[in-house]
TORBATI-469186 format. One record per atom (N, C-alpha, C, CB): residue number from 1; residue in three letters; chain; atom name; x, y, z. Coordinates in steps of 0.2 Angstrom, whole numbers, plus 5000, padded with zeros to 4 digits. Each point is the difference from the previous one (the first is absolute). Glycine has a CB too. Layout:
BEGIN
[node NUM; "ala"; "A"; "CA"; [X; Y; Z]],
...
***
This chain:
BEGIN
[node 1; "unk"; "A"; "N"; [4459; 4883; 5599]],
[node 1; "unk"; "A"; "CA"; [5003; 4995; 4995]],
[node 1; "unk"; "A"; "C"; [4996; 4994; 5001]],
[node 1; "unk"; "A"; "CB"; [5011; 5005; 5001]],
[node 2; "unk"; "A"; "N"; [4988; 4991; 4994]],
[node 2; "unk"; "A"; "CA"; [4994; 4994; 5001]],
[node 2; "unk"; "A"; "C"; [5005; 4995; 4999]],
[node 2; "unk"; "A"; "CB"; [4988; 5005; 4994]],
[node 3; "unk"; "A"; "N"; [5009; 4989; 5009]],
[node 3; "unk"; "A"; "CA"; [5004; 4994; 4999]],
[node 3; "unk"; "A"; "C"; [4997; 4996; 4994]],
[node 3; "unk"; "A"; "CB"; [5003; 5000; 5012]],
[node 4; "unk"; "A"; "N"; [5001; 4999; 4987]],
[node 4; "unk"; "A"; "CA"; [4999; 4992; 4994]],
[node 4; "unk"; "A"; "C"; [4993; 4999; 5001]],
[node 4; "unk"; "A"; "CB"; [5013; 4993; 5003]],
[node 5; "unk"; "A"; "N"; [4985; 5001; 5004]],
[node 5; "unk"; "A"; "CA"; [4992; 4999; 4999]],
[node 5; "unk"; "A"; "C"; [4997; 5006; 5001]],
[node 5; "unk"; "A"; "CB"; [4999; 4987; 5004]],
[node 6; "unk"; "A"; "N"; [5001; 5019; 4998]],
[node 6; "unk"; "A"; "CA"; [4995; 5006; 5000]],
[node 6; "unk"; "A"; "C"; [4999; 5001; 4993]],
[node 6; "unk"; "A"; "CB"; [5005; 5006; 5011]],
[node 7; "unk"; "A"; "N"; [5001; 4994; 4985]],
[node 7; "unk"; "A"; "CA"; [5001; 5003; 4992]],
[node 7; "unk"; "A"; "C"; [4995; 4991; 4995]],
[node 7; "unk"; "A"; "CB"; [5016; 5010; 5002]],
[node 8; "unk"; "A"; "N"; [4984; 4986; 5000]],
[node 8; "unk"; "A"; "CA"; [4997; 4995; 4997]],
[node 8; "unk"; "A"; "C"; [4993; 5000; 5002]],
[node 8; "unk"; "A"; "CB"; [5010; 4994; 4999]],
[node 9; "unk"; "A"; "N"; [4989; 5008; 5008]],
[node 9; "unk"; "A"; "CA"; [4993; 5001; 5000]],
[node 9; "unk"; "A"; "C"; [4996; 5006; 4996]],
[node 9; "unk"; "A"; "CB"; [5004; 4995; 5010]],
[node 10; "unk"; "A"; "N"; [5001; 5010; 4990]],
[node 10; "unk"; "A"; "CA"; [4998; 5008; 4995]],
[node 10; "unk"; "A"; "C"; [4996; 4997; 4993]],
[node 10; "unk"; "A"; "CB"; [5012; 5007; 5003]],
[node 11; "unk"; "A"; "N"; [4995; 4989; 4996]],
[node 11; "unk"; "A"; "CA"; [5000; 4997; 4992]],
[node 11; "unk"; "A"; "C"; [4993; 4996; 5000]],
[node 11; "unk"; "A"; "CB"; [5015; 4997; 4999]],
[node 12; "unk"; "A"; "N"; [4981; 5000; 5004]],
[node 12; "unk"; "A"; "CA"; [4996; 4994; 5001]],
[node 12; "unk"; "A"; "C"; [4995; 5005; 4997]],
[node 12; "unk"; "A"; "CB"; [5004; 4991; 5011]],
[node 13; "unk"; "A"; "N"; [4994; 5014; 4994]],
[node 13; "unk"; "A"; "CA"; [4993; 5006; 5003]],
[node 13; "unk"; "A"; "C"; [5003; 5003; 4993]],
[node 13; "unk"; "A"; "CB"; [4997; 5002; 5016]],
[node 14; "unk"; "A"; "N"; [5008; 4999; 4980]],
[node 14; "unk"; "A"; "CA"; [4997; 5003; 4994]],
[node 14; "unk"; "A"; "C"; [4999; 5000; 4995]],
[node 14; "unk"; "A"; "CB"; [5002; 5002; 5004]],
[node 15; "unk"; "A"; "N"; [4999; 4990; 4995]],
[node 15; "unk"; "A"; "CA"; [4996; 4996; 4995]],
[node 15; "unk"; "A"; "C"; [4995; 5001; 4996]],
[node 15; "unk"; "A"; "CB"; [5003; 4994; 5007]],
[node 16; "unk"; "A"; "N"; [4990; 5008; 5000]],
[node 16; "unk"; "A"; "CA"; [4996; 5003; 4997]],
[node 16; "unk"; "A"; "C"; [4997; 5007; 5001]],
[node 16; "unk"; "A"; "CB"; [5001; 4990; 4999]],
[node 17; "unk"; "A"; "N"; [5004; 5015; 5000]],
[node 17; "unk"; "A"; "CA"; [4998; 5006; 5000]],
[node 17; "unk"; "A"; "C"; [5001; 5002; 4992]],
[node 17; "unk"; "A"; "CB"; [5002; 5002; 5013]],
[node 18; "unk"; "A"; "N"; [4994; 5004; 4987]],
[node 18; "unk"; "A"; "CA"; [5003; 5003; 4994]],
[node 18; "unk"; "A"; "C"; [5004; 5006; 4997]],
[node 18; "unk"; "A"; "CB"; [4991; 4994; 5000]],
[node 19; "unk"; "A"; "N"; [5011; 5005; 4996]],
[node 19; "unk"; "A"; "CA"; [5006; 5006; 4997]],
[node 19; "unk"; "A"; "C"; [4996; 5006; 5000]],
[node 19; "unk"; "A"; "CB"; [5008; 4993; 4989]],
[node 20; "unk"; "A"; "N"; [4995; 5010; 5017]],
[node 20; "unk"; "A"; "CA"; [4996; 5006; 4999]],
[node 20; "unk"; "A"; "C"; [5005; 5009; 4997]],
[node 20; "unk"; "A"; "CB"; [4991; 4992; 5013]],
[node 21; "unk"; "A"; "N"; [5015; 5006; 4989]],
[node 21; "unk"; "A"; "CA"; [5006; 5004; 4997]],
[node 21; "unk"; "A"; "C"; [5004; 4999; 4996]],
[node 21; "unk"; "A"; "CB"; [4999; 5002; 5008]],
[node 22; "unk"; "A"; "N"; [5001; 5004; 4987]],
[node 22; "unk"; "A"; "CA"; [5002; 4999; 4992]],
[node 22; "unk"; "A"; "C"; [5005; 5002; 5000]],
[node 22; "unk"; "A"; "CB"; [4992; 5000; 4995]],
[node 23; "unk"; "A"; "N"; [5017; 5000; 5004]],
[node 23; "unk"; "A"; "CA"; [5003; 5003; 4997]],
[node 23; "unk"; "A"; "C"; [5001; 5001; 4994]],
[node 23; "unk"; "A"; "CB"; [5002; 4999; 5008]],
[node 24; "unk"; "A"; "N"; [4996; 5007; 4987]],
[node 24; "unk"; "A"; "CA"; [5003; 5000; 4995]],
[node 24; "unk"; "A"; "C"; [5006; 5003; 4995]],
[node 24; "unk"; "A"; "CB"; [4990; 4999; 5004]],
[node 25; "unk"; "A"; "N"; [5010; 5004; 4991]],
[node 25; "unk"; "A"; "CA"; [5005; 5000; 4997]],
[node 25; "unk"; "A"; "C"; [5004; 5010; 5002]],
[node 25; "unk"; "A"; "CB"; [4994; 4988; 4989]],
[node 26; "unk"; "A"; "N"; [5001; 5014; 5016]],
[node 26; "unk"; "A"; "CA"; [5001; 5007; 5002]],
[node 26; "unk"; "A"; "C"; [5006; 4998; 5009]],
[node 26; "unk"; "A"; "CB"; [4984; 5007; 4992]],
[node 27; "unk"; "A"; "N"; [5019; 4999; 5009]],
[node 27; "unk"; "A"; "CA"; [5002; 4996; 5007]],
[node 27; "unk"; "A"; "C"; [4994; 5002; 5006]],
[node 27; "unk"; "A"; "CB"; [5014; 5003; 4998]],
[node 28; "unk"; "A"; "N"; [4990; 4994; 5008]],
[node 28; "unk"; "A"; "CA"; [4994; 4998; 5005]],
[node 28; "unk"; "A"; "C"; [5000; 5005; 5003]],
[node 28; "unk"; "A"; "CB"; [5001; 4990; 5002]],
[node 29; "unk"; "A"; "N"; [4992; 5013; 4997]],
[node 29; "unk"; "A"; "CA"; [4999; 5007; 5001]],
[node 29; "unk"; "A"; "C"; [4997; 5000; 5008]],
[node 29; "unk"; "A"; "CB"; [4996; 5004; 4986]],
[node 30; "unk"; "A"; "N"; [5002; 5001; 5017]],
[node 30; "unk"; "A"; "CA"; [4999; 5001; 5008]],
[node 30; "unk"; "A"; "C"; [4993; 4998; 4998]],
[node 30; "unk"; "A"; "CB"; [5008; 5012; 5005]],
[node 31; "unk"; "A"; "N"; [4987; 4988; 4990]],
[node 31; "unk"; "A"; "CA"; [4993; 4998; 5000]],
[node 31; "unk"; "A"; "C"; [5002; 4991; 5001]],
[node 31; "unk"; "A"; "CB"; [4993; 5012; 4992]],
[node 32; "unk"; "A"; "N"; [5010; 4985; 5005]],
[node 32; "unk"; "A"; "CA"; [5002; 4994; 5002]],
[node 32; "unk"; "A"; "C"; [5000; 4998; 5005]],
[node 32; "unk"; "A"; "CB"; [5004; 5000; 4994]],
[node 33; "unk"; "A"; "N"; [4999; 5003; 5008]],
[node 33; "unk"; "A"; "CA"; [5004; 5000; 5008]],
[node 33; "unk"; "A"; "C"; [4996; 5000; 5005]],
[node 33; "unk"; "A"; "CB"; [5010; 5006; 4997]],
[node 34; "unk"; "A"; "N"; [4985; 5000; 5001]],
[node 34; "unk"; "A"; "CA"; [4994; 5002; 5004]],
[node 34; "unk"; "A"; "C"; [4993; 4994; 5001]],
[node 34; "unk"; "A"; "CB"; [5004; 5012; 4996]],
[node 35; "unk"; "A"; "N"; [4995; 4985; 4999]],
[node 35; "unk"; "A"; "CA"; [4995; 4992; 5002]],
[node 35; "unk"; "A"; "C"; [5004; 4996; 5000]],
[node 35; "unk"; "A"; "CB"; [4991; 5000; 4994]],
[node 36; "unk"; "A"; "N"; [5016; 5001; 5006]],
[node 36; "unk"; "A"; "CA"; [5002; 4992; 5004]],
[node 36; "unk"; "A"; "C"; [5000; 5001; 5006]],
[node 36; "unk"; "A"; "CB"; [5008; 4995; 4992]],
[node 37; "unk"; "A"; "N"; [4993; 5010; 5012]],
[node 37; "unk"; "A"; "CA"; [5000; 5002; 5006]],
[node 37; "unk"; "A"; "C"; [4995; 4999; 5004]],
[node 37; "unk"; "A"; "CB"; [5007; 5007; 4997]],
[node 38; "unk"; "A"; "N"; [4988; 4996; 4998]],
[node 38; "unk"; "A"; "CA"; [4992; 4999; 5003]],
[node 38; "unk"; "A"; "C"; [4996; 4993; 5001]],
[node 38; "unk"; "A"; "CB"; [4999; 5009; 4994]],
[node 39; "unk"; "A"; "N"; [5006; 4987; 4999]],
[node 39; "unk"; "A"; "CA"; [4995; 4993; 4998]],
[node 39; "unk"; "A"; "C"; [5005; 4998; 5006]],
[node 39; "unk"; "A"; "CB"; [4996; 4997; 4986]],
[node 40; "unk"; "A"; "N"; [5011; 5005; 5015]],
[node 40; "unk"; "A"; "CA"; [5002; 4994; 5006]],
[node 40; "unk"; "A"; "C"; [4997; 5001; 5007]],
[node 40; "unk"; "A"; "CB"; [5012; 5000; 4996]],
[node 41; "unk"; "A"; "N"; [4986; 5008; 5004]],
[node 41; "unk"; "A"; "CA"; [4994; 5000; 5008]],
[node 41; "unk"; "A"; "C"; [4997; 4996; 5001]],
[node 41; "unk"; "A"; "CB"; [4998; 5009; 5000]],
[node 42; "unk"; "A"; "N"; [4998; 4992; 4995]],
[node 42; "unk"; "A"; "CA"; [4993; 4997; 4999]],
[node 42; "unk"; "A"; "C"; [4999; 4991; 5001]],
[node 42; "unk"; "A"; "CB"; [5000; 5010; 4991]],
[node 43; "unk"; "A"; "N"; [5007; 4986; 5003]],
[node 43; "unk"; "A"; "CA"; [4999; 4995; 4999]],
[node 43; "unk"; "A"; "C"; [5006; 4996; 5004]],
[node 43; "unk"; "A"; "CB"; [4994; 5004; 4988]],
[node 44; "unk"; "A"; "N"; [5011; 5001; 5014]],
[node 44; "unk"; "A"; "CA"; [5007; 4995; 5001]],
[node 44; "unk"; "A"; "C"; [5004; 4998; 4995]],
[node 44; "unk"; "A"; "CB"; [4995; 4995; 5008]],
[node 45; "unk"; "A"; "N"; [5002; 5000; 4990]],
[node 45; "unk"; "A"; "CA"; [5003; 4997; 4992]],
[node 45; "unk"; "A"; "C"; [4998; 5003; 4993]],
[node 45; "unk"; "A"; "CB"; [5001; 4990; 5007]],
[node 46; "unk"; "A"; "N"; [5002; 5009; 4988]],
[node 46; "unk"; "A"; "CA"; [4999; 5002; 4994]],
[node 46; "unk"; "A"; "C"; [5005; 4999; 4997]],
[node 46; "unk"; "A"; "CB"; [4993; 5007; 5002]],
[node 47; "unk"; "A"; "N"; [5004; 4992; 4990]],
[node 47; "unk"; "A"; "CA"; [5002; 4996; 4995]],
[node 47; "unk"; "A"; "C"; [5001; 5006; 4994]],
[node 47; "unk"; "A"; "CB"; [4992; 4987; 5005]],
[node 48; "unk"; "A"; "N"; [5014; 5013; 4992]],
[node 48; "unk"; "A"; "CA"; [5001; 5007; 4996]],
[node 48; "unk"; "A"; "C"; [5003; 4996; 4994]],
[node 48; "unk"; "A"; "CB"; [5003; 5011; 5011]],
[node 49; "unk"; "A"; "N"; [4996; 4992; 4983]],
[node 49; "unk"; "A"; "CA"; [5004; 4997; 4995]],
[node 49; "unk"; "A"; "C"; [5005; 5006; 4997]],
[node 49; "unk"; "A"; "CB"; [4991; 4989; 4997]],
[node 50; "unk"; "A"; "N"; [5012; 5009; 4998]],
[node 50; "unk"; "A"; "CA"; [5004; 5003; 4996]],
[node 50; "unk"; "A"; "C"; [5000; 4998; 4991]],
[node 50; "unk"; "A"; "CB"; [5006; 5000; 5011]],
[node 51; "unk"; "A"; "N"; [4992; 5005; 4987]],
[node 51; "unk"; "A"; "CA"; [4999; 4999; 4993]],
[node 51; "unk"; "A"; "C"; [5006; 4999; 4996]],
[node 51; "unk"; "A"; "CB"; [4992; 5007; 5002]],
[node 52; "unk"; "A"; "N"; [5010; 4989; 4995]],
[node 52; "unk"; "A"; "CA"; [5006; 5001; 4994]],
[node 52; "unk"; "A"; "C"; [5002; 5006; 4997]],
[node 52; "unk"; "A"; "CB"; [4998; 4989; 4998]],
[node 53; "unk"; "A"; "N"; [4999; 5015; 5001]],
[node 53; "unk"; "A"; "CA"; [5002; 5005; 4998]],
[node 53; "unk"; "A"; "C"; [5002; 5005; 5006]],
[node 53; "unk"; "A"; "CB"; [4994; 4998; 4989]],
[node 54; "unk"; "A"; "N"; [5007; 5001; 5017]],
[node 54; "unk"; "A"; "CA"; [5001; 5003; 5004]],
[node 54; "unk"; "A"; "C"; [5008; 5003; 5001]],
[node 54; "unk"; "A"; "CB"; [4990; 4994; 5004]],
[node 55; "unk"; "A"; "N"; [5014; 5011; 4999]],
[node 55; "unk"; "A"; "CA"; [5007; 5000; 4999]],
[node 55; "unk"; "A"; "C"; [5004; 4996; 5005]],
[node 55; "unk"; "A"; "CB"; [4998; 5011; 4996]],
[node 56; "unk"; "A"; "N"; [4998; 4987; 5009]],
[node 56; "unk"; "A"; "CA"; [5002; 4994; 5006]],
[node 56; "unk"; "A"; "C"; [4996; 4996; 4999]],
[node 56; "unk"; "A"; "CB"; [5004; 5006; 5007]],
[node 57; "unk"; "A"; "N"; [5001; 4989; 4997]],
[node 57; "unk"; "A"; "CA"; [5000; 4991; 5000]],
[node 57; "unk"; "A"; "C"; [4994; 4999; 5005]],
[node 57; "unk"; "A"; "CB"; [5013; 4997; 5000]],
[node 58; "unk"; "A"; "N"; [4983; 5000; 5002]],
[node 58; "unk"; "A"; "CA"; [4996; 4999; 5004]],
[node 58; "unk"; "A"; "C"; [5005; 5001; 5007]],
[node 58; "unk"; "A"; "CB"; [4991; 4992; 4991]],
[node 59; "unk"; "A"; "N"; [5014; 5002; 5009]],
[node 59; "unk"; "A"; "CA"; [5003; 5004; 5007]],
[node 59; "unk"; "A"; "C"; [5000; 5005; 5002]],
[node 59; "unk"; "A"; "CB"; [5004; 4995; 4999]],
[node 60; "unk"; "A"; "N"; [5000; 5010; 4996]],
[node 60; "unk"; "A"; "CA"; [5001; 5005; 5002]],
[node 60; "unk"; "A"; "C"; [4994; 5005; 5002]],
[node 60; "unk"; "A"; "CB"; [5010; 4997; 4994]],
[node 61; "unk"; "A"; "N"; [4985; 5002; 5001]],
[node 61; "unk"; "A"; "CA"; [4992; 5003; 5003]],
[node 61; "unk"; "A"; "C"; [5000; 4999; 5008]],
[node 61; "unk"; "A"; "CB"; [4991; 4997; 4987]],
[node 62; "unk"; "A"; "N"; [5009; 4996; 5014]],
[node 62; "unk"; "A"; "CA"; [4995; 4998; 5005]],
[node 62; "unk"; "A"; "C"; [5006; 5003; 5006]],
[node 62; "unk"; "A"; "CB"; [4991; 4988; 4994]],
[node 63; "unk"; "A"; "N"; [5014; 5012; 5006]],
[node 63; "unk"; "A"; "CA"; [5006; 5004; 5004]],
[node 63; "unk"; "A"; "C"; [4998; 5008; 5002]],
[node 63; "unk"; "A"; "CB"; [5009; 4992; 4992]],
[node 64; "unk"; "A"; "N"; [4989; 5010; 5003]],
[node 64; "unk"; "A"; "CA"; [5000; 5005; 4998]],
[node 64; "unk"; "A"; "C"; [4995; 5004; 5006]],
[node 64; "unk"; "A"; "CB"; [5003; 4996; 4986]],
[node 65; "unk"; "A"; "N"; [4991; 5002; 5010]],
[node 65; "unk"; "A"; "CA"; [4993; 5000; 5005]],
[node 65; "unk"; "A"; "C"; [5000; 4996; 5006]],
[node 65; "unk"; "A"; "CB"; [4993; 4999; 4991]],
[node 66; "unk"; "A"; "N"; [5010; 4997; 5011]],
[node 66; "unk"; "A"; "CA"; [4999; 5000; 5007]],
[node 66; "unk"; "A"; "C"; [5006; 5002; 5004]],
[node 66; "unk"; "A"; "CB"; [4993; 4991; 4997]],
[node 67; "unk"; "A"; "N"; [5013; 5011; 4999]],
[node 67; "unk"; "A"; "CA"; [5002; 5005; 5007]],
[node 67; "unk"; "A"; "C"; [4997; 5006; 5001]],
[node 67; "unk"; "A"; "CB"; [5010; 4996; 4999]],
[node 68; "unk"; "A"; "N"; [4986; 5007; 4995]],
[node 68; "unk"; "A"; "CA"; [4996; 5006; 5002]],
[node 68; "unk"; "A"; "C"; [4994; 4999; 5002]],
[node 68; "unk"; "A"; "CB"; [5005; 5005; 4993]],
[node 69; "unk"; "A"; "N"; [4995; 4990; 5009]],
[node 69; "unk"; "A"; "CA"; [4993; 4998; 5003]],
[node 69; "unk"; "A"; "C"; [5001; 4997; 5010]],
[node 69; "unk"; "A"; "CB"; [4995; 4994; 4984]],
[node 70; "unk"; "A"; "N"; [5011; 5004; 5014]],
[node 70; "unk"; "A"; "CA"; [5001; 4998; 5006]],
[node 70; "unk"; "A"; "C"; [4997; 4993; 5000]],
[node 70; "unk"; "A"; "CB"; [5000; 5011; 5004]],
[node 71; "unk"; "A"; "N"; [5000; 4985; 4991]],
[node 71; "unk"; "A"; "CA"; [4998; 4995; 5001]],
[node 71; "unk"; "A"; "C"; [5006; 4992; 4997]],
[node 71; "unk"; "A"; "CB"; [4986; 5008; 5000]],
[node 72; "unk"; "A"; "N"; [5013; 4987; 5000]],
[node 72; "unk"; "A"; "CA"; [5005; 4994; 4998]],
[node 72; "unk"; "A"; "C"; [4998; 4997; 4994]],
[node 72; "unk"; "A"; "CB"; [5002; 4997; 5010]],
[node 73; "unk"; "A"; "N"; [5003; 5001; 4984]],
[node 73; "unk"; "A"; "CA"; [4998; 4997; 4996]],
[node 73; "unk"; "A"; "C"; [4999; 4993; 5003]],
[node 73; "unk"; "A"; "CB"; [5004; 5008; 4992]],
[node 74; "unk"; "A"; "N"; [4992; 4990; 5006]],
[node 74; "unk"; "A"; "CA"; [4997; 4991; 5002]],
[node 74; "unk"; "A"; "C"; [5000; 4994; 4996]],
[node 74; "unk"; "A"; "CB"; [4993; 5006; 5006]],
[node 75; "unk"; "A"; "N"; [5009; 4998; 4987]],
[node 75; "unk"; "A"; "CA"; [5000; 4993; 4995]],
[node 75; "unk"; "A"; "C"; [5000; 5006; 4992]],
[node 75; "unk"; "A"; "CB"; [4991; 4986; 5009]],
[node 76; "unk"; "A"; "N"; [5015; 5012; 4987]],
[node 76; "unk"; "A"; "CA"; [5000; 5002; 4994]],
[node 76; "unk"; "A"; "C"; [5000; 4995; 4994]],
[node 76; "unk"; "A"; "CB"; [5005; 5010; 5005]],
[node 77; "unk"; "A"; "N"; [4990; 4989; 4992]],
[node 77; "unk"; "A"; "CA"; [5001; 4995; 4994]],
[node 77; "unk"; "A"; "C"; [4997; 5003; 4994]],
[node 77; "unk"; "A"; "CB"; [4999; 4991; 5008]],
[node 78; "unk"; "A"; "N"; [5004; 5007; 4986]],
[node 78; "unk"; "A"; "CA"; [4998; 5002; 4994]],
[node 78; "unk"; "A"; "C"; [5001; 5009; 5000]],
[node 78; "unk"; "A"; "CB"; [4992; 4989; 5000]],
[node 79; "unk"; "A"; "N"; [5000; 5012; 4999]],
[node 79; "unk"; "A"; "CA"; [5001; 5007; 4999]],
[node 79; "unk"; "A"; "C"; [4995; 5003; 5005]],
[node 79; "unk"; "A"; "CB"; [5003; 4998; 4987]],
[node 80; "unk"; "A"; "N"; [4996; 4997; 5018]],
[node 80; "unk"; "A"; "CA"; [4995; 5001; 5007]],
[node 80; "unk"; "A"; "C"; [5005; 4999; 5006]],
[node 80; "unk"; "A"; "CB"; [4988; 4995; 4994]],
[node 81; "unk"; "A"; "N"; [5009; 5012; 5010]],
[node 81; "unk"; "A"; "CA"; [5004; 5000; 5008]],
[node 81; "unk"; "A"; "C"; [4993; 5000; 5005]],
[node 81; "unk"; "A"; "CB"; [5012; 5007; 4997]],
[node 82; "unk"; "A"; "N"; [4991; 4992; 5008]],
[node 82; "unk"; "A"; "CA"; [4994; 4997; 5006]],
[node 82; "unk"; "A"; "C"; [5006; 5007; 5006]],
[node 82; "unk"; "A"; "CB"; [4994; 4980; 4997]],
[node 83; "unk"; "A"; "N"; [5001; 5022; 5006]],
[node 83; "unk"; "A"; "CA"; [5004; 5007; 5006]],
[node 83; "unk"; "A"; "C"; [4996; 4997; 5006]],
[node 83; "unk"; "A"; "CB"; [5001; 5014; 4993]],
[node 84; "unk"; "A"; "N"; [4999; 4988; 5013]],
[node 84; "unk"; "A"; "CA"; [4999; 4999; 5006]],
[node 84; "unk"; "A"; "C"; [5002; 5006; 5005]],
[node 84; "unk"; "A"; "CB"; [5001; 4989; 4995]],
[node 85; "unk"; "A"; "N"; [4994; 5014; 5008]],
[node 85; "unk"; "A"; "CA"; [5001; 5003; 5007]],
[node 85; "unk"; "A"; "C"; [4993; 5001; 5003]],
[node 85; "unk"; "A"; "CB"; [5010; 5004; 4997]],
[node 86; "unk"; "A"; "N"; [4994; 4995; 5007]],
[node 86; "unk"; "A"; "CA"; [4994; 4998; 5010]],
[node 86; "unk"; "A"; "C"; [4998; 5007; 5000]],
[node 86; "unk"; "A"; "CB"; [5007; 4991; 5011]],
[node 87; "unk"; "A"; "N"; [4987; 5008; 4991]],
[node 87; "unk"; "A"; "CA"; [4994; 5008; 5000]],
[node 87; "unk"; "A"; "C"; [5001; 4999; 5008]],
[node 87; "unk"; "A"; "CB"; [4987; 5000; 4986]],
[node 88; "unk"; "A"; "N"; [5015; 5005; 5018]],
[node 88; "unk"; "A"; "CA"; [5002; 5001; 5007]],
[node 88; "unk"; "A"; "C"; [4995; 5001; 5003]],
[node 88; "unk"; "A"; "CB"; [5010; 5004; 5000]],
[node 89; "unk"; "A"; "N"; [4985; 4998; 4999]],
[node 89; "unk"; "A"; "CA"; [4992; 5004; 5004]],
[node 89; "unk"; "A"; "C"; [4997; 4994; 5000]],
[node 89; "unk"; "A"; "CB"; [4998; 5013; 4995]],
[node 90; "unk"; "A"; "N"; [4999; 4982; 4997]],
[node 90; "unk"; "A"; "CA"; [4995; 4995; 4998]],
[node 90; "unk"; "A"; "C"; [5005; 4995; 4998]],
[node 90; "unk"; "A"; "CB"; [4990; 5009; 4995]],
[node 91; "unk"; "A"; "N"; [5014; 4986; 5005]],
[node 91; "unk"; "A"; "CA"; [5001; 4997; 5000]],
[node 91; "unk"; "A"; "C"; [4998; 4993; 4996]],
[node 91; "unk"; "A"; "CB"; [5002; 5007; 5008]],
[node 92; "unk"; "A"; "N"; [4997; 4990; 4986]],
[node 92; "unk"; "A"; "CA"; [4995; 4994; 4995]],
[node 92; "unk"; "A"; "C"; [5003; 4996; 4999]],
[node 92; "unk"; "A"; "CB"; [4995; 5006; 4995]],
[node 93; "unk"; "A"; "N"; [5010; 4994; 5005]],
[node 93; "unk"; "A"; "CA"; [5004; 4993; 4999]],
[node 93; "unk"; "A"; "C"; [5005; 4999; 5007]],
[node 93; "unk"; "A"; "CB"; [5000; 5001; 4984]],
[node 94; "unk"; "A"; "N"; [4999; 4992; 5015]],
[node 94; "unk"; "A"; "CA"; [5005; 4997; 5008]],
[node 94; "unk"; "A"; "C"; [5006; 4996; 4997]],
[node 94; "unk"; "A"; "CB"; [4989; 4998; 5009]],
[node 95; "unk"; "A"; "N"; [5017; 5005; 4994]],
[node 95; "unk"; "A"; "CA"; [5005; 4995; 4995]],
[node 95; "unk"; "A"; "C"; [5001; 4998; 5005]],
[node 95; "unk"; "A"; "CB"; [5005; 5003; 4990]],
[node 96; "unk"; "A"; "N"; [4999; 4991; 5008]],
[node 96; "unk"; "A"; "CA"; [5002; 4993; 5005]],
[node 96; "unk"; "A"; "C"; [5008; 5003; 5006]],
[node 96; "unk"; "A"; "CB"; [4997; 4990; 4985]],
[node 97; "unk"; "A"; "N"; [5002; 5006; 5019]],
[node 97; "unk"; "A"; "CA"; [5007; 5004; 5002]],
[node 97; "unk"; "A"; "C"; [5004; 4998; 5000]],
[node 97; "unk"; "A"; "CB"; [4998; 5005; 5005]],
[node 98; "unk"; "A"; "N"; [5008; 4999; 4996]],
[node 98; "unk"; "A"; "CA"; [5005; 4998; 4998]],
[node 98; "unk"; "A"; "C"; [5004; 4997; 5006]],
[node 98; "unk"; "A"; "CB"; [4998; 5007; 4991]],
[node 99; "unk"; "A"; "N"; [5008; 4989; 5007]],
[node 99; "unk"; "A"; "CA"; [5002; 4995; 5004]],
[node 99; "unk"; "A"; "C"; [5006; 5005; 5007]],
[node 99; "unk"; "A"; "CB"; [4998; 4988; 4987]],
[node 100; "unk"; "A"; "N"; [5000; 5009; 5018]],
[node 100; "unk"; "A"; "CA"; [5004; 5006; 5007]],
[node 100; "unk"; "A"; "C"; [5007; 4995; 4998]],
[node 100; "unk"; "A"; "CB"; [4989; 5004; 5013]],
[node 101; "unk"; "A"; "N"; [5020; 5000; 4987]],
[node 101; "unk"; "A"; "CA"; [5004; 4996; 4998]],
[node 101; "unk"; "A"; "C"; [5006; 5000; 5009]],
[node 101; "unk"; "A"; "CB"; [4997; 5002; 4982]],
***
């Protein structure tokens, strides 16, 4: 679960990345499912959008994909979501930590 500043940090680093995942107006097929999984290996983060002619909200996409991914949504705006998960082996992004209570 990310905190507040972990998820604002997310938000910061993906500013500038690019939309590399498309949902379109078909449902979210296993090939989907399959490069968001890879691109999260790979990248951690990624940036996915949703088409208006899609049958789901951008939320619901980005819900969607990242519990089959195993990963967090990190920010949904417009018709663009941002995902997040930690690659356990390689490691690339360092989030902030979180506060001991």
């Amino acid at each position: 679960m990310l905190t507040s500043k972990q998820r604002a940090y997310l938000r910061g680093l993906a500013n500038s990345i690019d939309t590399i995942l498309i949902v379109g107006k078909g449902e979210i097929t296993d090939n989907i499912i399959m490069q968001a999984d890879t691109a999260l290996t790979a990248r951690e983060l990624i940036k996915g959008r949703v088409l208006e002619n899609s049958s789901y909200s951008p939320r619901e996409g980005a819900e969607i994909i990242a519990e089959k991914c195993g990963a967090e949504v990190v920010l949904v705006i417009g018709s663009k979501f941002v995902l997040y998960r930690r690659n356990p082996d390689e490691p690339k992004i360092t989030l902030p930590r979180a506060k001991r209570s």
